[in-house]
C-alpha positions in Angstrom: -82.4 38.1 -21.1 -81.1 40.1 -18.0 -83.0 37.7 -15.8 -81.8 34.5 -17.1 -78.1 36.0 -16.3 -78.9 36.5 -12.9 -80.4 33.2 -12.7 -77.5 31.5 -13.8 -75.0 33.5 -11.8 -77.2 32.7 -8.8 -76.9 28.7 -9.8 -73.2 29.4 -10.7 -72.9 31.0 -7.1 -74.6 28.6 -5.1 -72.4 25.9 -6.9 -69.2 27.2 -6.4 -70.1 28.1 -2.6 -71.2 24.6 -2.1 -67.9 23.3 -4.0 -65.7 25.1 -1.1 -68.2 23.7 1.3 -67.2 20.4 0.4 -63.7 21.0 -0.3 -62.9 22.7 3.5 -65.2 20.6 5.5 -63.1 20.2 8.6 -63.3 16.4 9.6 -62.1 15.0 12.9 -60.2 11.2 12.7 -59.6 9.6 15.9 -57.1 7.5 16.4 -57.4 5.0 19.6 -54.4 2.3 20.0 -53.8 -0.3 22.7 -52.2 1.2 25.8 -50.6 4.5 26.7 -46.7 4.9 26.7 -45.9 2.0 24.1 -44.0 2.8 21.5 -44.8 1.4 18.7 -48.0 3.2 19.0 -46.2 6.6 19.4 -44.8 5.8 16.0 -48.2 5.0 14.5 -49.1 8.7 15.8 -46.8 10.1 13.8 -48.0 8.7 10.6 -51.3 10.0 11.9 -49.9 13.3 12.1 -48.4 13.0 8.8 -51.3 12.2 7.1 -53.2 14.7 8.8 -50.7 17.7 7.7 -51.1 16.6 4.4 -54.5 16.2 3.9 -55.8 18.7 6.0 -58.3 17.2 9.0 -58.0 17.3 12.8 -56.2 14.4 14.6 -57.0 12.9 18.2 -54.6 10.3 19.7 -56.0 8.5 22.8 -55.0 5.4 24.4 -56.1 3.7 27.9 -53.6 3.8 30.9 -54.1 0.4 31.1 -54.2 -1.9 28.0 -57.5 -3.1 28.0 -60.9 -3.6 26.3 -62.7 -1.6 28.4 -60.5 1.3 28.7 -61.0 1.5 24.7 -64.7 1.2 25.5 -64.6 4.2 27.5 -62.5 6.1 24.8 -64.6 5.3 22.1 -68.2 6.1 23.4 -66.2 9.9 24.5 -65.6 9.6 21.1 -68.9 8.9 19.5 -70.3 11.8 22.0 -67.7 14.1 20.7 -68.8 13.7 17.2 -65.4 12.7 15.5 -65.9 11.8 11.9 -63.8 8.9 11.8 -62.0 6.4 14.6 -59.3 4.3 13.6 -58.6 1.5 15.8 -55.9 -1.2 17.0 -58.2 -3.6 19.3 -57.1 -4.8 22.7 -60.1 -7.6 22.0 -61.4 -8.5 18.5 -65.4 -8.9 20.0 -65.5 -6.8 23.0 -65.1 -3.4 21.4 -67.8 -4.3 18.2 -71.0 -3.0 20.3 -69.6 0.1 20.8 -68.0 0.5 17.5 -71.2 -0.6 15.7 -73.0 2.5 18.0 -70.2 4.7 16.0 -71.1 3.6 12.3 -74.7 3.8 13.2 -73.6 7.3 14.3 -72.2 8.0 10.5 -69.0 7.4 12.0 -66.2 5.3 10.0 -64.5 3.1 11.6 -61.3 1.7 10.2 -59.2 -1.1 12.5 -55.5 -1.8 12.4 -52.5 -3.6 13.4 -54.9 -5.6 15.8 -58.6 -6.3 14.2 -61.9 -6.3 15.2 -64.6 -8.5 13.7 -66.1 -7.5 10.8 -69.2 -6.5 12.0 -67.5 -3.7 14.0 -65.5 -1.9 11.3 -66.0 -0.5 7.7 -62.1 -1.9 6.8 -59.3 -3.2 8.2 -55.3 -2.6 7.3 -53.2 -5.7 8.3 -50.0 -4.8 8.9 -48.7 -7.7 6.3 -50.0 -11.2 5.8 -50.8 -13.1 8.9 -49.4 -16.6 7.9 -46.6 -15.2 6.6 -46.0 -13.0 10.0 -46.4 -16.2 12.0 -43.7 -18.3 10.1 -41.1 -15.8 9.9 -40.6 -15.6 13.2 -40.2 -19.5 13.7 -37.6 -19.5 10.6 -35.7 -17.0 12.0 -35.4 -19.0 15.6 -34.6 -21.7 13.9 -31.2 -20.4 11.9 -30.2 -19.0 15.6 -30.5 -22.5 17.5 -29.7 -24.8 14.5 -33.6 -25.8 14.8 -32.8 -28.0 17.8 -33.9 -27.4 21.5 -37.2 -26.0 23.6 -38.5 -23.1 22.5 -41.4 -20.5 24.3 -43.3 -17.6 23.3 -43.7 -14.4 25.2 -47.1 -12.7 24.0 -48.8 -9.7 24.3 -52.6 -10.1 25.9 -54.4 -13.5 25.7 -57.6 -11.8 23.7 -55.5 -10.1 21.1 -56.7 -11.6 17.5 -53.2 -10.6 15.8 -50.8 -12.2 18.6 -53.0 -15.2 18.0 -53.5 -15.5 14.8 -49.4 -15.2 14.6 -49.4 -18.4 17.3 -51.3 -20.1 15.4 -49.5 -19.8 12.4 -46.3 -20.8 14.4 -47.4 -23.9 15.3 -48.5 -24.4 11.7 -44.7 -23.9 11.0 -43.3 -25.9 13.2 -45.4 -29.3 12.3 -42.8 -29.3 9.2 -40.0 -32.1 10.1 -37.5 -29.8 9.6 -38.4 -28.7 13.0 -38.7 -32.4 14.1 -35.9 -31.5 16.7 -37.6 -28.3 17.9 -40.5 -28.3 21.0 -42.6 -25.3 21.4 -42.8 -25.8 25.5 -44.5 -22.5 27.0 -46.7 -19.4 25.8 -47.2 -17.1 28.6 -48.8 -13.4 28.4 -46.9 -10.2 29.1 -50.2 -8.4 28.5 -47.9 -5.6 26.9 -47.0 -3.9 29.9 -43.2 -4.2 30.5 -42.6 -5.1 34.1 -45.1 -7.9 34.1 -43.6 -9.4 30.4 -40.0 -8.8 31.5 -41.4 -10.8 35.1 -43.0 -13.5 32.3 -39.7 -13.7 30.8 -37.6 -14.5 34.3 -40.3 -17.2 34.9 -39.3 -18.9 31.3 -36.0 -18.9 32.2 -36.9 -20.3 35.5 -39.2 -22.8 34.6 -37.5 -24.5 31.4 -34.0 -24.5 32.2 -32.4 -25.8 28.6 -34.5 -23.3 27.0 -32.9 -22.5 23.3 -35.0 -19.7 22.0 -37.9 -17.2 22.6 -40.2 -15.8 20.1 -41.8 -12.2 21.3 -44.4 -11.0 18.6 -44.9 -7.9 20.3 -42.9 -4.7 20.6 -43.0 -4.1 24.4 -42.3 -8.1 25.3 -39.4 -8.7 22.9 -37.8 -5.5 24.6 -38.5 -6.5 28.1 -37.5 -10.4 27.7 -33.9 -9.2 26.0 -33.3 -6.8 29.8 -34.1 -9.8 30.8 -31.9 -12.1 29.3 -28.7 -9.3 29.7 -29.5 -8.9 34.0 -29.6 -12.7 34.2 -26.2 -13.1 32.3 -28.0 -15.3 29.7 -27.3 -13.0 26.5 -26.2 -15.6 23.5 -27.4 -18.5 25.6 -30.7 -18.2 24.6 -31.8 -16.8 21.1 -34.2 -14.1 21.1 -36.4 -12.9 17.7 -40.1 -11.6 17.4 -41.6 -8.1 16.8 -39.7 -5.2 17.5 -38.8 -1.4 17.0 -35.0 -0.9 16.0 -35.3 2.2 18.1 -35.7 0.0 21.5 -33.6 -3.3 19.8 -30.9 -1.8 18.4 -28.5 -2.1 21.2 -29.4 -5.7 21.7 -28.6 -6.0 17.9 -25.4 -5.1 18.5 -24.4 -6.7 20.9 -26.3 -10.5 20.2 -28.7 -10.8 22.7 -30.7 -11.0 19.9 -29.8 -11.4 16.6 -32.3 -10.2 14.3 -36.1 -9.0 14.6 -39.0 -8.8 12.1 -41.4 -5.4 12.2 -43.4 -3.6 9.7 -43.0 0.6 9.7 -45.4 1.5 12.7 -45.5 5.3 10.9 -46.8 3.6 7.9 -49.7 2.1 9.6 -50.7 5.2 11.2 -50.5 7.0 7.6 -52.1 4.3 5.8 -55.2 3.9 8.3 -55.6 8.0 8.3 -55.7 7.8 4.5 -58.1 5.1 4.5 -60.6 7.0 6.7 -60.4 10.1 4.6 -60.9 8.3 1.6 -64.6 6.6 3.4 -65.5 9.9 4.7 -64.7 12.0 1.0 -66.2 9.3 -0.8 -63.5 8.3 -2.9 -64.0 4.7 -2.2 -67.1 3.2 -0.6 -65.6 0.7 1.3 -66.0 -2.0 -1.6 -63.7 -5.4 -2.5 -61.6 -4.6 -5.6 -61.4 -0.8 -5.1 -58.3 1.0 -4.8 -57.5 3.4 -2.2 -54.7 6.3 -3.0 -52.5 6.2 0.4 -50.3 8.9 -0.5 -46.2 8.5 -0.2 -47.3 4.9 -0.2 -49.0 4.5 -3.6 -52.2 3.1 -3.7 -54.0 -0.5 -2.3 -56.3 -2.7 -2.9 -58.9 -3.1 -0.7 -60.0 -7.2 -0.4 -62.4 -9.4 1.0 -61.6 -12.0 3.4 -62.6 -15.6 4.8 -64.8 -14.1 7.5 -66.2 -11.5 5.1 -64.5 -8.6 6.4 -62.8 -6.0 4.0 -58.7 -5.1 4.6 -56.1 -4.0 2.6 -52.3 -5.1 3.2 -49.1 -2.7 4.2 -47.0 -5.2 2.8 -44.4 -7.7 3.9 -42.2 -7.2 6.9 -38.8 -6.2 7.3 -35.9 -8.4 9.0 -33.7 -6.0 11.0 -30.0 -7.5 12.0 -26.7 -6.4 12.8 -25.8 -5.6 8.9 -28.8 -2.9 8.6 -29.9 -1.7 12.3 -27.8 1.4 12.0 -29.4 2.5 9.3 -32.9 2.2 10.9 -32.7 2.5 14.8 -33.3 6.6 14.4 -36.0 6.3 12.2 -38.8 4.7 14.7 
């Protein structure tokens, strides 16, 4: 009798030690986002953070100097070498980085993409910032009201290879085929390649170049910013309408004062916090990466994880938020 007690202690032992095995296993996520010094990628650090205080693993933040493909490249294989148990990725090009990425899942590394995809084959899932289509649109509708949808308009992008700038084009020419925008022309679409000197440079040729320009759209945080200096050193603040993508931190003052009058942005903390839960939840096992499960994402409930056109897996953060002179003071010191 006294030897099947110790038996079962022994089992009861080995159980519980492997049970706090388990629960304290120390991952590593990795986070790797366009380009250093941006913003709105400082803010999706801090969700990272966040996520990583609450649930207990390590966070890395890296970025390249210079927003490119192959800086990521360079990042990631550090990465893979390093071991991390997880990289989380917004993609400077949607096919470039899959070789390498696909090295990292053979490596038992999860790989979770956001804000700015990568093809399927180089990611376990994806979280899209809010529908594409409806992304796209918004920003044409909210031109529109600001130039009574008459007159040229441009667009000031980010990087000509970056899926989610031009998947949002896309869907802003799809927009403007409607005839209530009979009397608006979509003229120009020229790359800032998010760096601010060469978009604000981008923005001086527009005005240069199209001289009854009405509006610009900038879809991206850093060209939005740079094309409104732009529009205040060349005296042209009110003359031509200015929306797109952009943090109330850095647009706040052009709020206020209408050189532009409202701008469209998901929370960029959220993004970081929901991708970090999302590459817990692969790496505890408490979703396998499947269409139709549900992933808990802490403060922000839970979501549904889906399967798209291509066959790829995402789950959305939801719709985004207008900002405008009525609301920016309550959200310029929040990111």
């Amino acid at each position: 009798m006294r030897t099947k007690l110790m038996v079962v202690a022994v089992v009861l032992f080995v159980c519980l030690v492997m049970t706090v095995s388990v629960s304290a296993q120390n991952y590593t996520i990795a986070m790797v986002v366009k380009g250093a010094g941006n913003p709105f990628f400082e803010a999706c650090r801090k969700g990272g953070e966040e996520a990583a205080a609450e649930l207990g693993f390590n966070f890395i933040f890296q970025a390249p100097e210079i927003p490119t493909a192959e800086g990521q490249i360079a990042i990631i294989d550090a990465l893979i070498a390093q071991r991390v148990d997880a990289i989380l990725v917004s993609a400077n090009d949607p096919d470039a980085l899959v070789p390498v990425l696909k090295r990292a899942m053979d490596r038992g590394i999860k790989v979770v993409a956001f804000d700015s995809g990568v093809a399927p084959a180089g990611r376990h899932l994806f979280l899209n910032q809010a529908d594409m289509e409806l992304i796209g649109r918004i920003q044409v509708q909210l031109l529109a009201d600001m130039i009574d949808y008459e007159g040229e308009i441009a667009v000031l992008s980010a990087a000509s290879t970056m899926a989610n700038q031009n998947t949002w084009i896309e869907w802003m020419k799809e927009e403007l085929k409607l005839s209530k925008y009979e009397k608006m022309k979509l003229v120009s679409i020229v790359y800032g390649d998010d760096l601010r000197e060469k978009s604000y440079t981008e923005a001086l040729g527009l005005f240069r170049a199209y001289p009854n320009l009405r509006g610009i759209i900038s879809p991206t945080t850093v060209g939005v910013a740079a094309t409104a200096r732009a529009l205040e050193d060349q005296g042209l603040s009110g003359k031509i309408a200015l929306t797109g993508l952009g943090l109330p931190s850095e647009m706040a003052e052009y709020i206020r004062n209408g050189t532009s009058e409202a701008i469209a942005l998901w929370n960029p903390i959220d993004l970081g916090y929901v991708s970090s839960y999302m590459a817990h939840a692969l790496l505890t096992g408490q979703i396998k990466g499947a269409s139709g499960e549900t992933v808990n994402v802490g403060r922000m409930g839970e979501r549904t994880i889906v399967q798209t056109a291509d066959g790829g897996l995402e789950v959305i953060l939801g719709a985004p938020f207008v900002f405008d002179k009525d609301n920016i003071d309550e959200w310029y010191q929040v990111y």
